[in-house]
N, CA, C and O atoms as a MOPAC input file, in Angstrom:
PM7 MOZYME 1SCF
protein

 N     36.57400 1   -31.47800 1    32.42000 1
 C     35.31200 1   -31.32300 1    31.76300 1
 C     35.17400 1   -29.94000 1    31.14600 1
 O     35.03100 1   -29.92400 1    29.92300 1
 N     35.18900 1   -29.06800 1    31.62700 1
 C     35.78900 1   -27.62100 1    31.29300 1
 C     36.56600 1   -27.42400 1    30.09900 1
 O     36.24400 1   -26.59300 1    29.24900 1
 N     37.58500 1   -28.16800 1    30.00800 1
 C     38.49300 1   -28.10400 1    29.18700 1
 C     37.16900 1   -28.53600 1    27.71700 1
 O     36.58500 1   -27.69700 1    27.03100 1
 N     37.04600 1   -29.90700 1    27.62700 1
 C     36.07500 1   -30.55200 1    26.45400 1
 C     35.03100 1   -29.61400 1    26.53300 1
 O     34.38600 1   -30.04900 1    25.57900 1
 N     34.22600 1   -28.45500 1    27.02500 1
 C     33.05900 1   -27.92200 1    27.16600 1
 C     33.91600 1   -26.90000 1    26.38900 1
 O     33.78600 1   -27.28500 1    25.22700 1
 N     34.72800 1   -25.80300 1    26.37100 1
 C     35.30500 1   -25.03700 1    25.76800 1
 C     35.37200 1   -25.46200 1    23.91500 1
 O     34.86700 1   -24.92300 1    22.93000 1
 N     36.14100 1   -26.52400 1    24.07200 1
 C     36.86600 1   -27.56500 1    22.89100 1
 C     35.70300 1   -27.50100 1    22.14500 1
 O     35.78200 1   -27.04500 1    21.00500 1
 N     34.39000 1   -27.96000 1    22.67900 1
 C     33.25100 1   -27.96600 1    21.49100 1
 C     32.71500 1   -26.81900 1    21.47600 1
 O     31.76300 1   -26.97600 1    20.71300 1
 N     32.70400 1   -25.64900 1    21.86000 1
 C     32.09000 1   -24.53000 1    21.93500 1
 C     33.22100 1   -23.89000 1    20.73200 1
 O     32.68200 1   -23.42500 1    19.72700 1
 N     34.66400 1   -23.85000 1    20.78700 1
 C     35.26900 1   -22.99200 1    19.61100 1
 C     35.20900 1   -24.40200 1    18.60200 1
 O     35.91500 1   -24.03200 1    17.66400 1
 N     34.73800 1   -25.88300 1    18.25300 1
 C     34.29900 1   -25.83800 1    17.31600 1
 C     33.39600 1   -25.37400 1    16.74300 1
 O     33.60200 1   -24.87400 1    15.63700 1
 N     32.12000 1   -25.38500 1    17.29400 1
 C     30.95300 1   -24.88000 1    17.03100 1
 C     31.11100 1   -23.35300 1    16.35300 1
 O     30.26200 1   -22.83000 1    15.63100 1
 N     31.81600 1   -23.02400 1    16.57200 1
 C     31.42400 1   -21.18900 1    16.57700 1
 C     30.83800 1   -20.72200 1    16.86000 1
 O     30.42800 1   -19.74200 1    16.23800 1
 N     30.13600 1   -21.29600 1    18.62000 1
 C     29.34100 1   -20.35700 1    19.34800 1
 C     29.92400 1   -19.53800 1    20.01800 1
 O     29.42700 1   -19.15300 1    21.07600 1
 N     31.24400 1   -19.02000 1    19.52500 1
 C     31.26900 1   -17.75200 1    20.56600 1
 C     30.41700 1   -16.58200 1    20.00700 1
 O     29.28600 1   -16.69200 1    19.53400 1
 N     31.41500 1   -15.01900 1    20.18900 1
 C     30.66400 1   -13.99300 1    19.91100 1
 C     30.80900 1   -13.66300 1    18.39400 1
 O     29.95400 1   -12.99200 1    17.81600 1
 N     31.77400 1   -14.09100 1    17.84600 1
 C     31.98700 1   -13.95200 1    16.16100 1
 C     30.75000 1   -15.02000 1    15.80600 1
 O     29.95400 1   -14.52700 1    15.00700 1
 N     30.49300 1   -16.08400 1    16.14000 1
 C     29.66500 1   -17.03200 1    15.35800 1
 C     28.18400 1   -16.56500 1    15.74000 1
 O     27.27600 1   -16.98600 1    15.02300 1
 N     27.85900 1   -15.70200 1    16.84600 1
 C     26.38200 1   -15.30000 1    16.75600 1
 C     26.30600 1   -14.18500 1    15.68700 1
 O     25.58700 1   -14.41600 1    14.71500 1
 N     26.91000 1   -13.09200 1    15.74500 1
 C     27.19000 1   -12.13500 1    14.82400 1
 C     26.62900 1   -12.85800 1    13.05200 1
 O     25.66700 1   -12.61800 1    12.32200 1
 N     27.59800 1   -13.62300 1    12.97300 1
 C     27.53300 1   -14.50300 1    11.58000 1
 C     26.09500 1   -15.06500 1    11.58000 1
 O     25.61300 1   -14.99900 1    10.44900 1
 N     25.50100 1   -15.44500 1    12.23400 1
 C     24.24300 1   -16.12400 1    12.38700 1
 C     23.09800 1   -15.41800 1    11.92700 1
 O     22.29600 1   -15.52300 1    10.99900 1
 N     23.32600 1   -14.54400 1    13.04400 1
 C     22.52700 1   -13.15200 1    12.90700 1
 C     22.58800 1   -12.19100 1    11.34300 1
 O     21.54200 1   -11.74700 1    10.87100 1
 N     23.52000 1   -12.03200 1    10.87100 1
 C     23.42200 1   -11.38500 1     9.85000 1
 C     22.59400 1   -11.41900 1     8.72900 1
 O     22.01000 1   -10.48400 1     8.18000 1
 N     22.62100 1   -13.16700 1     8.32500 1
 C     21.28200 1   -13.15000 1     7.00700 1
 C     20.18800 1   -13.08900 1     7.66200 1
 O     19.31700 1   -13.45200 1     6.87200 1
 N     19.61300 1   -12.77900 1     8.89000 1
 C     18.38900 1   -12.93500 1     8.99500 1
 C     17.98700 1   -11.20300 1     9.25000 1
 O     16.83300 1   -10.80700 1     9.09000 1
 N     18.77600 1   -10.55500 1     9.53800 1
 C     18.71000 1    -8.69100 1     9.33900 1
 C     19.13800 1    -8.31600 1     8.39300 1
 O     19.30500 1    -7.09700 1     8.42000 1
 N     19.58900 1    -9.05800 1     6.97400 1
 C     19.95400 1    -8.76000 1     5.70600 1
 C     18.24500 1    -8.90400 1     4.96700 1
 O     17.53800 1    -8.14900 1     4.29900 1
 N     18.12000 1   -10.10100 1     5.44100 1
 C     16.45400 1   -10.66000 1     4.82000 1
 C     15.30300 1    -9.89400 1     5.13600 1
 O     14.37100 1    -9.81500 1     4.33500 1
 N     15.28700 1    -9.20000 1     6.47400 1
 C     14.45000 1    -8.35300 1     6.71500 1
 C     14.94800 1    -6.97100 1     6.33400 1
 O     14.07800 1    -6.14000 1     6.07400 1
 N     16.07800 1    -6.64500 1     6.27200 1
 C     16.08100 1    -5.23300 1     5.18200 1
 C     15.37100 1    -5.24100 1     3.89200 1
 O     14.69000 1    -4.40700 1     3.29500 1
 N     15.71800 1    -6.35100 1     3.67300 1
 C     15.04800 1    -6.70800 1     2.15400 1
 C     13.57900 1    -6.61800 1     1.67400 1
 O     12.99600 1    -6.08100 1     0.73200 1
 N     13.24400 1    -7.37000 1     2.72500 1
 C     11.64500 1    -7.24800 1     2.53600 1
 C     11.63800 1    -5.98600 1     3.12400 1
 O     11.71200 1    -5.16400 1     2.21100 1
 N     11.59800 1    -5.57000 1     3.94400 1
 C     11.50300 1    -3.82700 1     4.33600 1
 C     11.39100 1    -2.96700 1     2.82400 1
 O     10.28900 1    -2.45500 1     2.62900 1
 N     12.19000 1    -2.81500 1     1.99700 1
 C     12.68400 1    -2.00200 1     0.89000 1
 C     11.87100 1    -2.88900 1    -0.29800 1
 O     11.55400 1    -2.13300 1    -1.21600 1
 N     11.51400 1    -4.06200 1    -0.49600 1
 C     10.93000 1    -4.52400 1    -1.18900 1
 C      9.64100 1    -4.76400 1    -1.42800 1
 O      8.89900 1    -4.72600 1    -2.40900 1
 N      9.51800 1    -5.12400 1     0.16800 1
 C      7.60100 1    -5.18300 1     0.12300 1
 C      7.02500 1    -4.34300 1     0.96300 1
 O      5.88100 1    -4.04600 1     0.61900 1
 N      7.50200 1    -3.71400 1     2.21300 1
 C      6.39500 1    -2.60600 1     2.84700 1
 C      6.85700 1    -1.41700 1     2.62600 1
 O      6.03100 1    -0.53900 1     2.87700 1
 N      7.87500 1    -1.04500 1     2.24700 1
 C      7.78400 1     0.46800 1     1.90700 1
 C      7.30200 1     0.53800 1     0.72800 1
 O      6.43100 1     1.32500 1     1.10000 1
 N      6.99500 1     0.37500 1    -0.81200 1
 C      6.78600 1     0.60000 1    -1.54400 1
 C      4.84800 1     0.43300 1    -1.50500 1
 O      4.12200 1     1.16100 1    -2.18200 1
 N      4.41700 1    -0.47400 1    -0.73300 1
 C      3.60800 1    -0.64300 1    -0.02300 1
 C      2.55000 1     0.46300 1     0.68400 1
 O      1.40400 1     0.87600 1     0.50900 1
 N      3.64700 1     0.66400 1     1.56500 1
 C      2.91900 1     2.35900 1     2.41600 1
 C      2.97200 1     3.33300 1     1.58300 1
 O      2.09200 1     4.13500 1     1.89700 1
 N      3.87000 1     3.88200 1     0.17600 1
 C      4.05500 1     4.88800 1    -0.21200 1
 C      2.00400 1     4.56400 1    -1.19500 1
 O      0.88600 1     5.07900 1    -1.15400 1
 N      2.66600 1     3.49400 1    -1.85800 1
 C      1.18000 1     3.32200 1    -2.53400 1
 C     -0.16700 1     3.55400 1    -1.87300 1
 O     -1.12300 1     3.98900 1    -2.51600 1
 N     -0.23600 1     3.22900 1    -0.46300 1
 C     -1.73500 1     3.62900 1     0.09700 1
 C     -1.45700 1     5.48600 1     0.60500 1
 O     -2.30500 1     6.37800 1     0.64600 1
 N     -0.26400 1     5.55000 1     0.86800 1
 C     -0.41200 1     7.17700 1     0.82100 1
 C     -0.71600 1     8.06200 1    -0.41100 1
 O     -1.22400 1     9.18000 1    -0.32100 1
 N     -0.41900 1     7.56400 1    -1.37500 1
 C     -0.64800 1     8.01100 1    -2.57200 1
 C     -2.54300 1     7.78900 1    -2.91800 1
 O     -3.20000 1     8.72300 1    -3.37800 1
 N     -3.08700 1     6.59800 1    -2.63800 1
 C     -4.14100 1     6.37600 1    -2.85100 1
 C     -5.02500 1     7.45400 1    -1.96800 1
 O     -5.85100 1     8.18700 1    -2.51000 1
 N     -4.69300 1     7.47800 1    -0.16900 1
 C     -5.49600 1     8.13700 1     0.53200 1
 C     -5.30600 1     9.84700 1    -0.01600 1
 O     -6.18600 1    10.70500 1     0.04700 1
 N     -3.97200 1    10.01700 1    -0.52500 1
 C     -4.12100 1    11.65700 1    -1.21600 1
 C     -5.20400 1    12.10500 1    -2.11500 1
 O     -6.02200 1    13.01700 1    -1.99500 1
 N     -4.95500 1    11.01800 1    -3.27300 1
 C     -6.40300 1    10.68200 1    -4.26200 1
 C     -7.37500 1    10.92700 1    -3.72400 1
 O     -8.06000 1    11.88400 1    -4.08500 1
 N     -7.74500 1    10.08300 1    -2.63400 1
 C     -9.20600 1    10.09900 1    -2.23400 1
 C     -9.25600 1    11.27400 1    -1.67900 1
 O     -9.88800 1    12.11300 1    -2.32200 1
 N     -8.69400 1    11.68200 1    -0.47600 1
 C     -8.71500 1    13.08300 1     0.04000 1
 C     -9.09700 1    14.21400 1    -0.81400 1
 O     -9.79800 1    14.99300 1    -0.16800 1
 N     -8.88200 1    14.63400 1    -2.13700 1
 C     -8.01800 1    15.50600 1    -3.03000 1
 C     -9.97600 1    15.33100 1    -4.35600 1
 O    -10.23400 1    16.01800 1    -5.34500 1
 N    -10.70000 1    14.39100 1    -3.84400 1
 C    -11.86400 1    14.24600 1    -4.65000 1
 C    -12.69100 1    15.38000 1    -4.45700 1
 O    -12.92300 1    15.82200 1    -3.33200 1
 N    -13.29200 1    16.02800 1    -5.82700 1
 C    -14.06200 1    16.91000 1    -5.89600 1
 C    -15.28200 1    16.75500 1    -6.64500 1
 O    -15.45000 1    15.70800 1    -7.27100 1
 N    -16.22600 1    17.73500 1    -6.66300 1
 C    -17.42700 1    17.47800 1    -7.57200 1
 C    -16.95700 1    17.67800 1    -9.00800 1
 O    -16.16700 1    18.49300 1    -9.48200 1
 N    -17.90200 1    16.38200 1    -9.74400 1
 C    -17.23000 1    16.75800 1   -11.10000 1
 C    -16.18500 1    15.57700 1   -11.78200 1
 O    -16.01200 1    15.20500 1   -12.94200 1
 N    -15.61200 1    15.20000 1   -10.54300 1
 C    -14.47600 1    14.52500 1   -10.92500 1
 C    -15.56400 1    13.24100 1   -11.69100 1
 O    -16.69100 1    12.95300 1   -11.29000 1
 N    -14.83700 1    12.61800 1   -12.87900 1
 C    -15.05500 1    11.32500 1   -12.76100 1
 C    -14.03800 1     9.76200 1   -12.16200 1
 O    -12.86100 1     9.45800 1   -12.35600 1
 N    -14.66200 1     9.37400 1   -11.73500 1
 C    -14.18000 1     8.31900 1   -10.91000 1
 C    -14.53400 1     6.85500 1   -11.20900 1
 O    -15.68000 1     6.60500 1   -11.58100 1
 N    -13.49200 1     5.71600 1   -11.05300 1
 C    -13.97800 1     4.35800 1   -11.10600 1
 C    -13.72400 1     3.50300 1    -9.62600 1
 O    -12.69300 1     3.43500 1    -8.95800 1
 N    -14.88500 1     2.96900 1    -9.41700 1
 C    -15.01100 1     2.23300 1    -8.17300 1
 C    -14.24100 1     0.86800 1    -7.76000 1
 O    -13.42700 1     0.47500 1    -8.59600 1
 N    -14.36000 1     0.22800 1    -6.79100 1
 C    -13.26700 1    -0.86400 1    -7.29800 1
 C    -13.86200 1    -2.23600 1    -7.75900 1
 O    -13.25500 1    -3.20600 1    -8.21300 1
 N    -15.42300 1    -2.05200 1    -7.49400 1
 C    -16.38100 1    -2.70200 1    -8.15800 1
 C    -16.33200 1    -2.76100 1    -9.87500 1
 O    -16.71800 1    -3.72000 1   -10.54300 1
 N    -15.88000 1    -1.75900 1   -10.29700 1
 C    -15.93300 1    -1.72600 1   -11.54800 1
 C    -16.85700 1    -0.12900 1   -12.19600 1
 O    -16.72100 1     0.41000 1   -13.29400 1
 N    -17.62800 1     0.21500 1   -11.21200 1
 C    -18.89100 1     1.05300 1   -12.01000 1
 C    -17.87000 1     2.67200 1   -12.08600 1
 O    -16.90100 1     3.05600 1   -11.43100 1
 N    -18.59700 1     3.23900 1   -13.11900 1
 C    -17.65400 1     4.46900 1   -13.48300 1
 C    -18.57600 1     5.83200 1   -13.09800 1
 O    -19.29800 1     5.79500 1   -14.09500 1
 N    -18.84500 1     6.49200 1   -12.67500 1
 C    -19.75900 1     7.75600 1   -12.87600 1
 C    -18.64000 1     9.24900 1   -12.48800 1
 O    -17.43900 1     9.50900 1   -12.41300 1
 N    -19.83800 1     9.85400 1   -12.34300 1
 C    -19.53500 1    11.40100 1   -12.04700 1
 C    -19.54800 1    11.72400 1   -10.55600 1
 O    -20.45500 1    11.27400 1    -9.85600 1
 N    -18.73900 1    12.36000 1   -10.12500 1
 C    -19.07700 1    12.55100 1    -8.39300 1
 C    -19.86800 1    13.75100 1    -8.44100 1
 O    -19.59600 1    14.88900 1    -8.82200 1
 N    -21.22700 1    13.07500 1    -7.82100 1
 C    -22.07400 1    14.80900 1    -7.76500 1
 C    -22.34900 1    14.94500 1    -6.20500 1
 O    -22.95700 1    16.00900 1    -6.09200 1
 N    -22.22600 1    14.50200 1    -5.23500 1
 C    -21.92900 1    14.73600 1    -3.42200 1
 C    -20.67600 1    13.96700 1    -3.05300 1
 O    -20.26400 1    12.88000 1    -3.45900 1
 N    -20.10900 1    14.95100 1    -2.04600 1
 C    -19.21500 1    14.30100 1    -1.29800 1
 C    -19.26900 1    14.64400 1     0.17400 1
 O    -19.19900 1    15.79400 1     0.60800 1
 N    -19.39000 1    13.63500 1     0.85000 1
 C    -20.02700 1    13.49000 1     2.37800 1
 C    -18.29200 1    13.11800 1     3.29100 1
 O    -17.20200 1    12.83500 1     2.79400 1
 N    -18.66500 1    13.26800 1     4.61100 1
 C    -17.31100 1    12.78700 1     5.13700 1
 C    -16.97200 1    11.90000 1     4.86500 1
 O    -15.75200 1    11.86000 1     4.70500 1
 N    -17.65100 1    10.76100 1     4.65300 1
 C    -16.82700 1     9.17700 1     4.62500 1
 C    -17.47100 1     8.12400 1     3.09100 1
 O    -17.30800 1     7.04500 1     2.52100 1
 N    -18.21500 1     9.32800 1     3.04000 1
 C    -19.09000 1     8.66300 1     1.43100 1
 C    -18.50700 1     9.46000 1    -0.16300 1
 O    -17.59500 1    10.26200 1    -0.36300 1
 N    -19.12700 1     9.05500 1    -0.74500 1
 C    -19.36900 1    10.09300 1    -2.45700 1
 C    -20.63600 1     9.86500 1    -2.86800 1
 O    -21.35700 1     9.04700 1    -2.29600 1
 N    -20.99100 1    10.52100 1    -3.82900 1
 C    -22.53000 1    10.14500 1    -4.06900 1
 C    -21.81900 1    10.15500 1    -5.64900 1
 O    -20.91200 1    10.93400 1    -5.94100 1
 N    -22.61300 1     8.77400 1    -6.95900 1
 C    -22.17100 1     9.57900 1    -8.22100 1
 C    -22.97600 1     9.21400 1    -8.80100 1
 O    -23.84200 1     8.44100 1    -8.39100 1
 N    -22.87400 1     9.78200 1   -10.14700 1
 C    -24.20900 1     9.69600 1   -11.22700 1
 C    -23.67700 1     8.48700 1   -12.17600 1
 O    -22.65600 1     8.79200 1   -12.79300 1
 N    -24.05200 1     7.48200 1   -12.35700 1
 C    -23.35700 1     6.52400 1   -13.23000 1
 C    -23.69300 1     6.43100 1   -14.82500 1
 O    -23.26400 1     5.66200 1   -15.68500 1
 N    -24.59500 1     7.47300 1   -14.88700 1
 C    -25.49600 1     7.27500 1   -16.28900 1
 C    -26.29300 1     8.32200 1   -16.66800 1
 O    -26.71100 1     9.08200 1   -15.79400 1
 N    -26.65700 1     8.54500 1   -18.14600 1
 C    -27.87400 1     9.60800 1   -18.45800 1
 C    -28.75200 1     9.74500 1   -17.79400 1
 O    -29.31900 1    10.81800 1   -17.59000 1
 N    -29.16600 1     8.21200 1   -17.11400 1
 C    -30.34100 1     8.53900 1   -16.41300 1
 C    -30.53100 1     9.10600 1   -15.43900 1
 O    -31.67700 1     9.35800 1   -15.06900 1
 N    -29.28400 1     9.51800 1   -14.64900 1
 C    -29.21100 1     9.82500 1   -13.46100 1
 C    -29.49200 1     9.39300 1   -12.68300 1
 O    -30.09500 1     9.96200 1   -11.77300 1
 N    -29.08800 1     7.85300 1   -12.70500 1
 C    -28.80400 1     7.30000 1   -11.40400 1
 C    -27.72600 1     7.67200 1   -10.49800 1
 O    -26.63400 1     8.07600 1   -10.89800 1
 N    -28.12000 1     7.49700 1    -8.97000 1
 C    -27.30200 1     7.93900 1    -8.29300 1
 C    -26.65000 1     6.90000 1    -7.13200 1
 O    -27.39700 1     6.11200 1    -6.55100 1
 N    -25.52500 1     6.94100 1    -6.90100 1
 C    -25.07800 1     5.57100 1    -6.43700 1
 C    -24.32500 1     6.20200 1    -4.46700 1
 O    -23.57400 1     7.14300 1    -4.72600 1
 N    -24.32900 1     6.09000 1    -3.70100 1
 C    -23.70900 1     5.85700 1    -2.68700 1
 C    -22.73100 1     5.25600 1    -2.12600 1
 O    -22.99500 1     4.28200 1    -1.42100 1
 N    -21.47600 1     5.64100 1    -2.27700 1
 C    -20.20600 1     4.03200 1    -1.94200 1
 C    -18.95700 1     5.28500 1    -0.93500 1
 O    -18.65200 1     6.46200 1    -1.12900 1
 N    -18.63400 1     4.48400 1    -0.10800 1
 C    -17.65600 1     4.53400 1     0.92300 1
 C    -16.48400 1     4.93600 1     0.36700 1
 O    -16.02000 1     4.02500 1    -0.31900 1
 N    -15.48200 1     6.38100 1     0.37000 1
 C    -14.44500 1     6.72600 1     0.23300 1
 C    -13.46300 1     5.52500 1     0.04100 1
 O    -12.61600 1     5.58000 1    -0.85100 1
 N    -13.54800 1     4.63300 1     0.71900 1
 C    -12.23200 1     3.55800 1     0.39300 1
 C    -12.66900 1     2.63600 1    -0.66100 1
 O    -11.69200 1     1.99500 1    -1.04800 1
 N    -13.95700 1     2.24600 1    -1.40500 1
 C    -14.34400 1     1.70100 1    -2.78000 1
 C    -13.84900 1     2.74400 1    -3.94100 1
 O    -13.68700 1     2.35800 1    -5.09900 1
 N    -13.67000 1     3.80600 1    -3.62200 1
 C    -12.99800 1     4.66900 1    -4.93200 1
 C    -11.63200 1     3.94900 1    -5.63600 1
 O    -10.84000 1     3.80700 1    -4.70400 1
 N    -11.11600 1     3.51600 1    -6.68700 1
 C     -9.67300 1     3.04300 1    -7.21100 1
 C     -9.42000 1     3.86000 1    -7.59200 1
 O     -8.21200 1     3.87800 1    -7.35600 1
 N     -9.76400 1     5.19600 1    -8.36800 1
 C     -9.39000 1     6.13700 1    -8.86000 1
 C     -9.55600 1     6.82400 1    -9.86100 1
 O     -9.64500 1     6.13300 1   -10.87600 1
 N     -9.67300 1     8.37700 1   -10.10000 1
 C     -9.82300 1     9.01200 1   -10.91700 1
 C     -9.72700 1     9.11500 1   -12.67600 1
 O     -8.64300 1     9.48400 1   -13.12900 1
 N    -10.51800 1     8.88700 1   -13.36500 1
 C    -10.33200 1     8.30500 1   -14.65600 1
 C    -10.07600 1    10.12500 1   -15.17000 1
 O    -10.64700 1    11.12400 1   -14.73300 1
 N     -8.96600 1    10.00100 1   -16.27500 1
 C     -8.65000 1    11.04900 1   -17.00100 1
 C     -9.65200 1    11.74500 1   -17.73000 1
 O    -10.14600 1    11.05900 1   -18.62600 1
 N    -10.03000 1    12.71100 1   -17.63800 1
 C    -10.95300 1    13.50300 1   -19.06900 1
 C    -10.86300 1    13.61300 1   -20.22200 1
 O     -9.63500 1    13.70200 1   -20.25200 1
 N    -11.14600 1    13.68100 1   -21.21200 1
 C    -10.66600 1    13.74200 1   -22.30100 1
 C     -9.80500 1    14.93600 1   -23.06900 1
 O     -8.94500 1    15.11100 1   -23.93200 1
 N    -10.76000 1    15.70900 1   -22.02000 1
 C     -9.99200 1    17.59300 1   -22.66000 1
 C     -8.45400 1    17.61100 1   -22.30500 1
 O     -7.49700 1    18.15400 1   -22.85900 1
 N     -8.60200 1    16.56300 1   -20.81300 1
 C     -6.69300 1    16.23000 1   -20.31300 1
 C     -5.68900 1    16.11400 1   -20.89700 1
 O     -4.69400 1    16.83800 1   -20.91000 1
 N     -6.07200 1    14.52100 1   -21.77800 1
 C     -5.37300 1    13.93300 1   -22.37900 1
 C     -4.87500 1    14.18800 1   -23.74000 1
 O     -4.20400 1    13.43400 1   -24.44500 1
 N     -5.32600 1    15.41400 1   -24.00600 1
 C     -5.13000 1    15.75400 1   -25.56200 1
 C     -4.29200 1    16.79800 1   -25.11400 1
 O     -3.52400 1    17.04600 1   -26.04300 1
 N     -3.97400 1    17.80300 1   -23.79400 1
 C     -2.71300 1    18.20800 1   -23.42400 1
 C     -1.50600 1    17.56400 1   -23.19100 1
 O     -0.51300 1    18.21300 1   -22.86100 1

């Protein structure tokens, strides 16, 4: 019995070469996604939380709502901005910021 229990085991290629082989596309596939989808991933929200960190008065900014103003307070976990002539003033949470819209005086450097 021994003998036939062996016999189908080196057909199979369950020894230690055939787990190896097994194993490989599935730590090839997760390198992959590693390098494909979460690192490029984390670099992008580090880049975003620098942004936000890095906000000053003055800046203009767009929300992820859509609305655009001026940042005229910045609180620990808030911004305050002016969205208009009229001076309205709006209140939204550091992580609703998408990001800093260019000036114009910028862009002509």
């Amino acid at each position: 019995m021994t003998q036939i229990a062996s016999a189908v085991l080196a057909q199979e290629g369950a020894g230690p070469g055939g787990l190896i082989s097994m194993a490989l596309p599935f730590v090839l596939l997760i390198a992959v996604f590693y390098f494909m989808m979460i690192r490029p991933e984390n670099k992008r929200k580090k880049a975003e939380e620098k942004m936000r960190s890095e906000l000053m008065v003055g800046d203009e900014i767009s929300t992820i709502g859509g609305l655009v103003g001026t940042i005229c307070a910045i609180k620990e976990d808030t911004v305050v901005i002016e969205t208009s002539a009229d001076r309205v003033r709006v209140e939204f949470t550091k992580n609703a910021v998408a990001g800093k819209r260019a000036h114009p005086e910028e862009s002509k450097k």
